[in-house]
C-alpha positions in Angstrom: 240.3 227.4 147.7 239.6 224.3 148.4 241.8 220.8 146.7 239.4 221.0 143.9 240.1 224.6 143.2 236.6 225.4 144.1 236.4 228.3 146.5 234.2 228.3 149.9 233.3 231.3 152.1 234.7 230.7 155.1 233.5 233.4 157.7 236.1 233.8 160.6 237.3 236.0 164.1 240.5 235.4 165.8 241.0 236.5 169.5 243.3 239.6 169.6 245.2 237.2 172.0 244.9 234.3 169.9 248.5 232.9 169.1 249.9 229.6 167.4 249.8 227.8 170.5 246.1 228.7 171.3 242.8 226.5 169.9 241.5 226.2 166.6 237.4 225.6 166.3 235.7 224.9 163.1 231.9 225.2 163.2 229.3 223.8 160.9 226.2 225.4 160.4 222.8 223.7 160.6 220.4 223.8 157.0 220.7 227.8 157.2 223.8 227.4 155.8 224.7 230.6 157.9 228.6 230.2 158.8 228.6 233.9 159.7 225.8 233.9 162.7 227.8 230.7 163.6 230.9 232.7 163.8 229.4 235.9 165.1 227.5 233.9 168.5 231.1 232.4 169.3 232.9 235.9 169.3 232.4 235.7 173.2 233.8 232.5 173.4 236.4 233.0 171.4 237.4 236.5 173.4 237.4 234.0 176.9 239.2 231.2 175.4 241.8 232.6 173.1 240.4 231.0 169.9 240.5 231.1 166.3 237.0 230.4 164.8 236.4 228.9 161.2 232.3 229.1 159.9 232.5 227.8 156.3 229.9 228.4 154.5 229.0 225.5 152.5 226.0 227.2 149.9 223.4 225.4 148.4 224.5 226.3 144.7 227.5 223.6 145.1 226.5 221.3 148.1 222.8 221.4 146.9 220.1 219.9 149.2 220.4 217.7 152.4 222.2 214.8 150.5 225.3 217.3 149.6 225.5 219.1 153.6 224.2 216.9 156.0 225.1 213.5 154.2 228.1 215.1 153.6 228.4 214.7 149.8 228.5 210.7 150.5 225.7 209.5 148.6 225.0 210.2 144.9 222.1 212.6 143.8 220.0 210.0 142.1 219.1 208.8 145.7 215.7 208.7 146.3 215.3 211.7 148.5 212.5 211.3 150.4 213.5 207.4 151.9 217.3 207.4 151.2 217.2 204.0 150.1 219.0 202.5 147.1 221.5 204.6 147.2 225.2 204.7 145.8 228.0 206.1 147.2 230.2 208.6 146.1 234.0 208.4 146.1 235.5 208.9 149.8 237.8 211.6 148.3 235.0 213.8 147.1 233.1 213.8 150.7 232.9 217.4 152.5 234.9 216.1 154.8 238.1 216.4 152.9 236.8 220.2 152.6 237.1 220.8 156.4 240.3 219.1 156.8 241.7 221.9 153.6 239.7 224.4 156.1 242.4 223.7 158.8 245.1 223.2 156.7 244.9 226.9 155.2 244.3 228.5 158.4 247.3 226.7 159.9 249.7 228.3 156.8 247.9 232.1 156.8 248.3 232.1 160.8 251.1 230.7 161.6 249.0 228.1 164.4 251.3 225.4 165.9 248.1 223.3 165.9 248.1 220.2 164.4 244.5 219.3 165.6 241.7 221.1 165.6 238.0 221.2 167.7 234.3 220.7 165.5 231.3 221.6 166.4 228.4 221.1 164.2 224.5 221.9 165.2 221.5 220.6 163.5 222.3 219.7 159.9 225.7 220.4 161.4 225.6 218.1 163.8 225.2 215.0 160.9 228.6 215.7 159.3 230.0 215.6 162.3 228.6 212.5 164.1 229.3 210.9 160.0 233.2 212.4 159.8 233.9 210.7 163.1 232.4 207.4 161.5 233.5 207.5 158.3 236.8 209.9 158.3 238.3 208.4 161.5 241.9 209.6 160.4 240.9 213.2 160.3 242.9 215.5 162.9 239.9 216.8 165.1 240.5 216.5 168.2 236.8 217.0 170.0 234.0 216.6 167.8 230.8 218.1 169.1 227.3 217.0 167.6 224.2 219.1 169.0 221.2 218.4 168.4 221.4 216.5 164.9 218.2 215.7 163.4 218.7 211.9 162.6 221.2 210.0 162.6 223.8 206.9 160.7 223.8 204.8 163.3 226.7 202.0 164.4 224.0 199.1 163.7 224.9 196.9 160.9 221.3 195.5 160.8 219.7 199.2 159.8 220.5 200.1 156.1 222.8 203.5 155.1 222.2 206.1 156.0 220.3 205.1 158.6 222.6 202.2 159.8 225.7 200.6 158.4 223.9 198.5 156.8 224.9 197.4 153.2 228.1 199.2 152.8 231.6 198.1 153.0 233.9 199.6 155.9 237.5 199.5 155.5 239.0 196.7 158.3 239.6 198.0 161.5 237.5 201.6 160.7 234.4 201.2 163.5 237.2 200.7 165.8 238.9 203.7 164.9 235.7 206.0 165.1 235.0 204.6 168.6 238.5 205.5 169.9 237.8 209.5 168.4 236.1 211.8 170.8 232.9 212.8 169.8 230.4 214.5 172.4 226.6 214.0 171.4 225.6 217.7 172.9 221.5 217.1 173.5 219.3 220.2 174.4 216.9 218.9 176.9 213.7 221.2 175.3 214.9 219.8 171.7 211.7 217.2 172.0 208.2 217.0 170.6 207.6 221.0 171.6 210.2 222.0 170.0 208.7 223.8 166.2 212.6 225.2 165.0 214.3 223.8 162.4 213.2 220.9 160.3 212.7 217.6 161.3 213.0 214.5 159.2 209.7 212.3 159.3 210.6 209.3 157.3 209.6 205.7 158.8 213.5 205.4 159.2 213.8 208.8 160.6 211.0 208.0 163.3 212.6 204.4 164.4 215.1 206.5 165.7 212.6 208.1 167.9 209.8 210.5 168.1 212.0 214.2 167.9 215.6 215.1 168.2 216.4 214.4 171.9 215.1 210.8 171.7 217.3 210.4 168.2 220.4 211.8 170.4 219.7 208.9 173.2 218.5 206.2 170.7 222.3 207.0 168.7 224.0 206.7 172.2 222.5 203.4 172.8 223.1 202.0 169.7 226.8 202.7 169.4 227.4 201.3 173.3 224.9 198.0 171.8 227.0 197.8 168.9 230.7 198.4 171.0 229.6 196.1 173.6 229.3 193.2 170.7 232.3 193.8 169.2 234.2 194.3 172.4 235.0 198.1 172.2 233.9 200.8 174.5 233.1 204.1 172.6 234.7 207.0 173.8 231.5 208.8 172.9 229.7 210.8 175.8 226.5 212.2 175.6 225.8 215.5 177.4 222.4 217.2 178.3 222.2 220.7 178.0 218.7 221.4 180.5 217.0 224.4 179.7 217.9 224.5 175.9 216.3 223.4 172.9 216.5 223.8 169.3 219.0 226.8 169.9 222.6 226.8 167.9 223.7 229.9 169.8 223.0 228.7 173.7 224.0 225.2 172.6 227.4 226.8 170.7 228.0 228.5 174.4 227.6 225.1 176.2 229.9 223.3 174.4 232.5 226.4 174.4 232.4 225.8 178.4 233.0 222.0 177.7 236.0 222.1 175.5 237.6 225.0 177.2 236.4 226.0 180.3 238.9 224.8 182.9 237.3 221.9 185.1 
């Protein structure tokens, strides 16, 4: 149950050698909304690594439409779906990221985990909440967040309208700063580009400023947050990482950044 007392599917495997000082992952699924192939193509993973995996399902009925998943519940519905512009924001206490953070919090109790952080990894429509949690829930306890392969993206420039850019709404003092020092890994498949026919792609004149498919998005994203830290004098710990070979592929991409958080170096 969630803090609303709404309920959420959240599909799971724990390690048989998983214990309360091993990792916690919680993956978001892309616009499938499928939490348990998510948590059945990290099974491996989670057998190497010792992990407790966490695939909420967040289903169409109560997070309806892009605007409630990959905006994250952050703009109101009477947005103008197709541009995304005019639109309102929603309290910060109702966004879905509050729903991840009571995710962890009820694993922690029913397990017994001595973790007080946990890893994210989010792939397609995934992968927006989780570039958009480190930027706009900065205090939440994650403590690698993974993006692969996000379809567009909010971008750090205050010159681009939201959701696009930062544009046009107010940030708490202090909060870019915050979401720079977070890690968050933009995870890019290098065949994720113009060939690339899986999934759906957003072709809005905003959408397309960002670049031409999903790989150039990934860079363009990069760029701007370095433009934008370099301006205000921070330097992002935000690293983008090419994964060759791959392209619009949740499971090979879920594999890679396994290896990154927990392969040992």
């Amino acid at each position: 149950a969630l803090p609303d007392g709404e309920a959420i599917e959240v599909f799971t495997y724990r390690a048989e050698s998983h214990g309360p000082d091993d990792p916690i992952v919680i993956l978001l699924a892309g616009g499938g909304r499928n939490g348990a192939d998510y948590r059945d193509s990290w099974i491996q993973a989670a057998d190497r690594f010792n992990l407790l995996v966490l695939a909420p399902s967040f289903g169409e009925t109560r997070f309806p439409g892009p605007i409630n998943y990959n905006l994250a519940g952050m703009i109101r519905d009477g947005a103008d779906v197709a541009t995304l512009r005019n639109v309102t924001l929603e309290p910060p206490e109702s966004w879905l990221f509050s729903d991840i953070e009571a995710i962890f919090d009820q694993a922690v109790v029913r397990t017994g985990s001595k973790q007080r952080h946990y890893d994210l990894f989010g792939h397609s429509a995934g992968a927006q909440i989780v570039h958009r949690m480190v930027l706009f829930a900065p205090e939440m306890r994650v403590r690698t967040a993974i993006a692969a392969n996000a379809g567009w993206y909010t971008t750090p420039a205050r010159d681009v309208p939201f959701p696009y850019g930062l544009g046009g709404i107010p940030l708490p003092a202090g909060q870019l700063e915050r979401a720079y020092s977070r890690r968050l890994v933009l995870l890019l498949g290098e065949l994720d580009d113009a060939r690339e026919t899986r999934g759906h792609l957003r072709e809005s004149a905003e959408a397309n400023a960002q670049g031409p498919h999903r790989f150039a998005r990934g860079e363009h994203f990069h760029a701007a947050a370095i433009d934008e830290g370099a301006r205000l004098g921070l330097r992002p710990r935000w690293q983008l990482e090419i994964v060759p070979g791959v392209g619009h592929d949740y499971r090979k991409m879920g594999e890679a950044a396994a290896r990154y958080l927990y392969a040992t170096p």
